[in-house]
N, C-alpha and C positions, 0 to 999 in steps of 0.2 A: 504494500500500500504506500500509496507517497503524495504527499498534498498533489492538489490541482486536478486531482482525478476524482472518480466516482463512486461511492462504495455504499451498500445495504446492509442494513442493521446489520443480517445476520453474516456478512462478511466481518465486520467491525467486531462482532462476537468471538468468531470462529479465529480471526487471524491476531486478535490482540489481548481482548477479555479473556477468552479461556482459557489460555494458557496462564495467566497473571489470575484468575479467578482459583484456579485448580490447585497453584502452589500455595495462594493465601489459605485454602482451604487444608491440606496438607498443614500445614501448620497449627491453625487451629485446634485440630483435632489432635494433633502430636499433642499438644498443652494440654490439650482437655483429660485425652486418655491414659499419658502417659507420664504428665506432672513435670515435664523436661523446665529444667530453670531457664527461663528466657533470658535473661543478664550472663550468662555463663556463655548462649550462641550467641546473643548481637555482640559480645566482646570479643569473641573471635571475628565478628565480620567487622566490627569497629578498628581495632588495632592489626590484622592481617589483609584482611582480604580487600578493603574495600581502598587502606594505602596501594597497593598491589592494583587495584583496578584502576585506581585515577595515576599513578606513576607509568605502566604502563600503557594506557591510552595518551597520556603526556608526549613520550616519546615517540610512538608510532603511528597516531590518528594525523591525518593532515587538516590542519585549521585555518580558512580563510580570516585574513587579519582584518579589514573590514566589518566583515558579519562578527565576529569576535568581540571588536571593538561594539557594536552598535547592540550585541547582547550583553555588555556588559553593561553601559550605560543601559539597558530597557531592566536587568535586574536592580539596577540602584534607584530608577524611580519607581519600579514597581513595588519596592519594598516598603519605599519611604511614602508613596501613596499609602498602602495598605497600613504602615503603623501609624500614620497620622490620620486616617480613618476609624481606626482602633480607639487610638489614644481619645479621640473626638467625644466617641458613641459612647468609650466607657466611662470618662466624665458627666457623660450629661444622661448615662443609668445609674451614676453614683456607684459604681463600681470600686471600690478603695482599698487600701493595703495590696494582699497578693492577691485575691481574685481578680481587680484591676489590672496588675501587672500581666496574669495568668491570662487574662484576655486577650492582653497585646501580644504576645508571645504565642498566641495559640493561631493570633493572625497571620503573621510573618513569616513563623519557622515551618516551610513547608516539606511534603513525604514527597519531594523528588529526586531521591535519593531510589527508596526502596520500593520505590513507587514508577515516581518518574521515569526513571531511566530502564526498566524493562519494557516500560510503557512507549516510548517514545523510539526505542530499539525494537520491538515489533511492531510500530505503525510505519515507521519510516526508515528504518534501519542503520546502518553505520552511520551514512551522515548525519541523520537525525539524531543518534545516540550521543556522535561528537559533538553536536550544538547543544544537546542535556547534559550532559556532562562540566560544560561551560557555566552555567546555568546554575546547577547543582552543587558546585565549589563554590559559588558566591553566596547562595543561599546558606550552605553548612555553615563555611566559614566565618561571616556577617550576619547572620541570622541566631548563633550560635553564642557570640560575643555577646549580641545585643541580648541573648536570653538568660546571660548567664548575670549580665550586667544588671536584668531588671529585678531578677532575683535574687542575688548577694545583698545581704544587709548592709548597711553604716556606711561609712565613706568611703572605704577601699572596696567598695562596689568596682568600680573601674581595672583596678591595678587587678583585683581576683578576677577580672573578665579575661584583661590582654595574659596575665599567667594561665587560665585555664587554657585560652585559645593557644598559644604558644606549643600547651603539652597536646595540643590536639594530634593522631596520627595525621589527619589530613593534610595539614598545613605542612608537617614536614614532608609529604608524598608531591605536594603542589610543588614544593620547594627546589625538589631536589628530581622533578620532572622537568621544570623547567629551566633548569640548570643543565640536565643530559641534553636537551632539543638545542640548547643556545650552545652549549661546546661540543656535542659530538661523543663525548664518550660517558657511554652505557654498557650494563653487563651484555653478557653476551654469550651464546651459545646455549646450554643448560642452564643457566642461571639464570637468562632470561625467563627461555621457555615456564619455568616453574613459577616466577613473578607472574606471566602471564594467564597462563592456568588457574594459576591463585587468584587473579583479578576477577578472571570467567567465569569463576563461582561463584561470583559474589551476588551475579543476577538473580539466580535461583535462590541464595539463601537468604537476601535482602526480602525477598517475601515471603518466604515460610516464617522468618523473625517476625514481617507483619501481622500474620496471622496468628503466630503465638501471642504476640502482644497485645489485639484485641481480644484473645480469649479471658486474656485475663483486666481485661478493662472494665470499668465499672461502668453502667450504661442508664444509670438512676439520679446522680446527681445533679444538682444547679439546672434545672430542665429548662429555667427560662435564661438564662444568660447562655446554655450549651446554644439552643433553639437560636438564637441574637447572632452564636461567634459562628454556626452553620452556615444562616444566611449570609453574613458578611464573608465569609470565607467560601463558600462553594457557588453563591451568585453573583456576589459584588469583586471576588476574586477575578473570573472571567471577563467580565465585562472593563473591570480596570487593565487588563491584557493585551484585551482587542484592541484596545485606545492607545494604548501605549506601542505595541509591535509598531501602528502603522504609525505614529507620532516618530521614532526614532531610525524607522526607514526599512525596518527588515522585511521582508518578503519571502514566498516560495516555502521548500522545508523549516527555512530557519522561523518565521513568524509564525508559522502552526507549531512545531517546539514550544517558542517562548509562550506562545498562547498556552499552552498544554502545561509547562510547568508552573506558570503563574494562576493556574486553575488547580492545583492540586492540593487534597486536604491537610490539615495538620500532621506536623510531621513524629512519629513514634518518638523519636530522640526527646521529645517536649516533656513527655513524660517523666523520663529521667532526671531532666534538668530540676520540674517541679519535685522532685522527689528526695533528689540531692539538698534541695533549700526547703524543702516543706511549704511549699509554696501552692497552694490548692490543688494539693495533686489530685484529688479526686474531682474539678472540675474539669482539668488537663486531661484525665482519661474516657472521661465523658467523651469532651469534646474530639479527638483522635477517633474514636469509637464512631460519635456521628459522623461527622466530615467525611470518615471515609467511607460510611455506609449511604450517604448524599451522593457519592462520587463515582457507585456504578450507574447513577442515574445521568450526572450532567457529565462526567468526562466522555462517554457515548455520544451523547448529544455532540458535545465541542466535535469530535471526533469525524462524525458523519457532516457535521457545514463543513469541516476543514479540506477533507481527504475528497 
């Protein structure tokens, strides 16, 4: 499938949803039946696999500097539209302390990660995947800062942000990707191939973690602020997308991408972060929980105007 073409529900089903519905489901059920500690897998796909996927893809994906440039700039308004949307709405529901913060963070930090990027690699493929991928480092990385910032207490709010981000796997994978492409030396041979492998797992296991992680999400709490960050996030997500791909110039695969990941529900990681700080985690898992059960409804949609 590849934008500018034609496609029927049950194409968009068969060639993208199932496969990304089947592993979410596999996982769920692995949690449910078999009690597997979900912190135990996403940390292997946190600190091995998923450095491994974006280092590798770093070096070997070929990335238009251009579209590059114009998705980076469409991630930085898009984020800063949606938390300043956030920040807006949760003022004026008197939203305060951590559920406040918890709302804007549930805004922002989006699943295009464990989401996105399977999703946008079987709608569009390689080159689709390398424009999520783009996409998906700015969101971790900046999205991740900004959540860790809203939830550290006291004044080294800050300094505990850029420290956590710093120990982040990702950044050092970003780091030291972009460092092999700009000189030229990278492993090589067997060393590779394994970084590589390592990376290609990470597609399938980025969603069975999904799935385990809704199984154990709480799906009762805060109904009317969960109900608030849904619609903000799975209608008003999209639609701040559309405006912006074409505001910043992008077109073709790359503007269905950006469309695609700036449509995608709260990201699993959110959880964590609220849980590390005690920060309404039990609205945090709500809201993951909806968002992404909103998401076989409108990313189908996006899916079929785009393709």
């Amino acid at each position: 499938m590849t934008s500018g073409g034609s496609a029927s529900l049950s194409q968009v089903f068969v060639q993208v949803l199932a496969p990304i519905l089947m592993l979410v489901g596999v996982g769920y059920l692995l949690r449910r039946r078999l009690s597997i500690d979900v912190r135990s897998v996403s940390r292997v796909v946190f600190y091995i696999m998923a450095p491994s996927l974006i280092y590798t893809s770093l070096v070997h994906l070929e990335f238009d500097a251009g579209i590059t440039r114009r998705s980076l700039i469409f991630a930085a308004l898009d984020m800063g539209v949606m938390l300043t949307l956030a920040v807006l709405l949760a003022r004026s529901w008197h939203y305060d302390g951590h559920l406040g913060n918890a709302f804007v963070v549930t805004t922002i930090l989006l699943n295009n990660g464990n989401y996105g990027l399977p999703l946008n690699l079987f709608a569009f493929g390689e080159e689709g995947f390398s424009y999520a991928l783009i996409l998906f480092m700015f969101n971790s990385l900046v999205g991740t800062m900004l959540g860790v910032y809203l939830f550290a207490r006291g004044e080294d709010g800050g300094k505990t942000a850029l420290q956590r981000t710093l120990k982040t796997p990702v950044v050092w994978a970003t780091v030291l990707g972009l460092l092999s492409r700009g000189t030229g030396i990278a492993p090589t041979g067997a060393i590779m191939d394994m970084l590589t492998q390592t990376g290609q797992a990470a597609i399938p296991v980025f969603l069975i973690v999904l799935g385990m992680s809704l199984a154990q999400s709480s799906q009762r709490a805060h109904l009317r602020p969960v109900g608030r960050l849904t619609a903000l996030r799975m209608l008003g997500g999209p639609a701040v997308a559309v405006v912006l791909a074409r505001l910043v110039g992008l077109t073709g695969i790359a503007s269905a991408v950006a469309i695609m990941q700036g449509s995608m529900p709260t990201a699993v990681n959110s959880i964590v972060l609220s849980n590390e700080f005690e920060a309404a985690p039990d609205f945090v898992a709500s809201a993951v929980f909806a968002t992404t059960v909103a998401s076989v409804i409108t990313l189908p949609a996006l899916l079929l105007w785009l393709v």
